[in-house]
C-alpha positions as a LaTeX table, in Angstrom:
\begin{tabular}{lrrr}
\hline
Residue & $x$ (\AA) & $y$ (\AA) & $z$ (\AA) \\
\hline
Unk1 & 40.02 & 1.32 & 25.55 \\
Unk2 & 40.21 & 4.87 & 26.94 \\
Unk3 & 40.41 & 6.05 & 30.34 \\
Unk4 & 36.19 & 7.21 & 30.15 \\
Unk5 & 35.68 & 3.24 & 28.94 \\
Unk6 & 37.61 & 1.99 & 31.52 \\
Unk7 & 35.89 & 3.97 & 33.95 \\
Unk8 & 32.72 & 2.69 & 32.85 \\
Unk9 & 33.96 & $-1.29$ & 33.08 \\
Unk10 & 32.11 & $-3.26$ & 36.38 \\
Unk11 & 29.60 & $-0.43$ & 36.93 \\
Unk12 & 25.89 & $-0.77$ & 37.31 \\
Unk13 & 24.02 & 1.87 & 34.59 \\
Unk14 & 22.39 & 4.37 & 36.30 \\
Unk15 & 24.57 & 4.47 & 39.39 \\
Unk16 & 26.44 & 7.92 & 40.10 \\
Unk17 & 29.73 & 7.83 & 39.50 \\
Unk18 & 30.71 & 9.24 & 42.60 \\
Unk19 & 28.46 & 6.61 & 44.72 \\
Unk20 & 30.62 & 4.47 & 47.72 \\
Unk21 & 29.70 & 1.44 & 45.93 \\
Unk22 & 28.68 & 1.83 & 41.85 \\
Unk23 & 29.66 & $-2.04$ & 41.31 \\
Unk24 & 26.91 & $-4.86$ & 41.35 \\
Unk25 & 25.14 & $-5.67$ & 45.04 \\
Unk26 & 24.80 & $-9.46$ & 45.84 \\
Unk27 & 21.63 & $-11.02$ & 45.83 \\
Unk28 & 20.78 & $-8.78$ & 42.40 \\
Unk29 & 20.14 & $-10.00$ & 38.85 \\
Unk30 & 22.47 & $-7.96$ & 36.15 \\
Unk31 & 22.43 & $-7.99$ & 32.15 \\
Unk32 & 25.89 & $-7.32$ & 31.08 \\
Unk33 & 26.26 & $-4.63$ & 28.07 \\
Unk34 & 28.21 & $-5.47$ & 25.31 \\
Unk35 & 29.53 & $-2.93$ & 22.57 \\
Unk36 & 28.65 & 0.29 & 21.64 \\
Unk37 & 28.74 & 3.48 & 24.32 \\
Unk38 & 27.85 & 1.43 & 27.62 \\
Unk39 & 29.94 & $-1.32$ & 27.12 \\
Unk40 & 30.64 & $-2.93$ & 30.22 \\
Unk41 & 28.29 & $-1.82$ & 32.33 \\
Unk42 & 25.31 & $-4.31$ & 34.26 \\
Unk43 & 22.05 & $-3.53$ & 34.12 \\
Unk44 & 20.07 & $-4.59$ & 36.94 \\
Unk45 & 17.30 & $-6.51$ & 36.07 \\
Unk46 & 16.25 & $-8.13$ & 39.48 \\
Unk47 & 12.24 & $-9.18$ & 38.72 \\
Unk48 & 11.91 & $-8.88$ & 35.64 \\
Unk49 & 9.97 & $-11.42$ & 33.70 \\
Unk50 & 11.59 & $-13.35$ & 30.57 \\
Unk51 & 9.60 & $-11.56$ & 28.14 \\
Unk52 & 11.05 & $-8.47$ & 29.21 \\
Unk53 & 14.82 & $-9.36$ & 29.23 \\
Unk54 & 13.57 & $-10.99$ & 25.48 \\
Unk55 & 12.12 & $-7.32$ & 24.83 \\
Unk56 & 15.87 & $-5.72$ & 25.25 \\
Unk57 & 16.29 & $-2.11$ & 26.31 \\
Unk58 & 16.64 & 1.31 & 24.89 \\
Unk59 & 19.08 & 3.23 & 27.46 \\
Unk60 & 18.98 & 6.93 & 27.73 \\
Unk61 & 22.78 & 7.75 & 27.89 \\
Unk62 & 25.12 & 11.10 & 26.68 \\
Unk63 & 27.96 & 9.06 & 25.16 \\
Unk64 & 25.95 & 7.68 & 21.79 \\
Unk65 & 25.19 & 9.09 & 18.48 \\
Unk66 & 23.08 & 11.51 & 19.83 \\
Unk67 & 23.53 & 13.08 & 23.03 \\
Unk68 & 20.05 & 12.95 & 25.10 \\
Unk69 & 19.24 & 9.98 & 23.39 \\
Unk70 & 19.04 & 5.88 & 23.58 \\
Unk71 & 21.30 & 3.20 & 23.21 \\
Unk72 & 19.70 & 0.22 & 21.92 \\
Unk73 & 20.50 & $-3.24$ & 23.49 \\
Unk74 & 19.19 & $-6.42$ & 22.78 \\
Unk75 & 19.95 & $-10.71$ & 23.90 \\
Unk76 & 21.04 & $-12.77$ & 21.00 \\
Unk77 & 17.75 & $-15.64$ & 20.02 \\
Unk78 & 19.77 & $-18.77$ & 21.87 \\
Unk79 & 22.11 & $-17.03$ & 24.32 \\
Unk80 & 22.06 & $-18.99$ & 27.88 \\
Unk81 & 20.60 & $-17.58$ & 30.66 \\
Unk82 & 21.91 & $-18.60$ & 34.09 \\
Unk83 & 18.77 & $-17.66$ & 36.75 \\
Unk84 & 19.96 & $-16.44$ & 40.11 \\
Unk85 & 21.54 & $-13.46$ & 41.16 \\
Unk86 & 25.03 & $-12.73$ & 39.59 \\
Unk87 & 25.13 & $-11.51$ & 35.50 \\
Unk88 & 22.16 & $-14.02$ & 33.79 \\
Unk89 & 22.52 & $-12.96$ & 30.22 \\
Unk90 & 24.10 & $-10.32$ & 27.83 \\
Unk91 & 22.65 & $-7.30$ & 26.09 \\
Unk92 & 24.41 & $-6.69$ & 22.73 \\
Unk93 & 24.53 & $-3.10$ & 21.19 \\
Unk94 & 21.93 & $-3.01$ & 18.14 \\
Unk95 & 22.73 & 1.15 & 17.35 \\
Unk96 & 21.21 & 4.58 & 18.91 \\
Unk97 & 17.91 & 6.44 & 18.55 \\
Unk98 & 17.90 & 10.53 & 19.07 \\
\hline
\end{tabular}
């Protein structure tokens, strides 16, 4: 791991960097990232309906393939879910779209 992963490890995506407090908030719902450029990180997904986490994400981020571009993340058919606040599921890396 380098020291821009490490960096990146226990953050929310999407928080500055620089904010007093870029780790998770209680009471909120997080999707932990696994693999690829955003490893790591939580993304918050307090409200959203099943179909949506079961949907996965395409994350705009500068550290993929393509700079400008998306990171594709996705839940494995099967994987628990735990509901509540605290990390309910995993989104696995599936590749990057320009």
């Amino acid at each position: 791991m380098n020291g821009n992963e490490q960096l990146l490890r226990g953050r929310v995506y999407g928080c500055d960097h620089d904010a007093p407090n870029p780790g998770p908030l209680p009471g909120q719902t997080y999707a932990a990232l696994i693999g690829g450029p955003l490893d790591g990180l939580l993304l918050d997904i307090t409200g959203w309906r099943p179909e949506e986490v079961d949907d996965g994400v395409a994350l705009f981020t500068e550290l993929g393939r393509w700079p400008g571009g998306r990171s594709l993340y996705d839940p494995h058919p099967g994987d628990p879910r735990t509901p509540g606040p605290g990390v309910m599921c995993h989104f696995y890396y599936s590749g990057d779209s320009p």
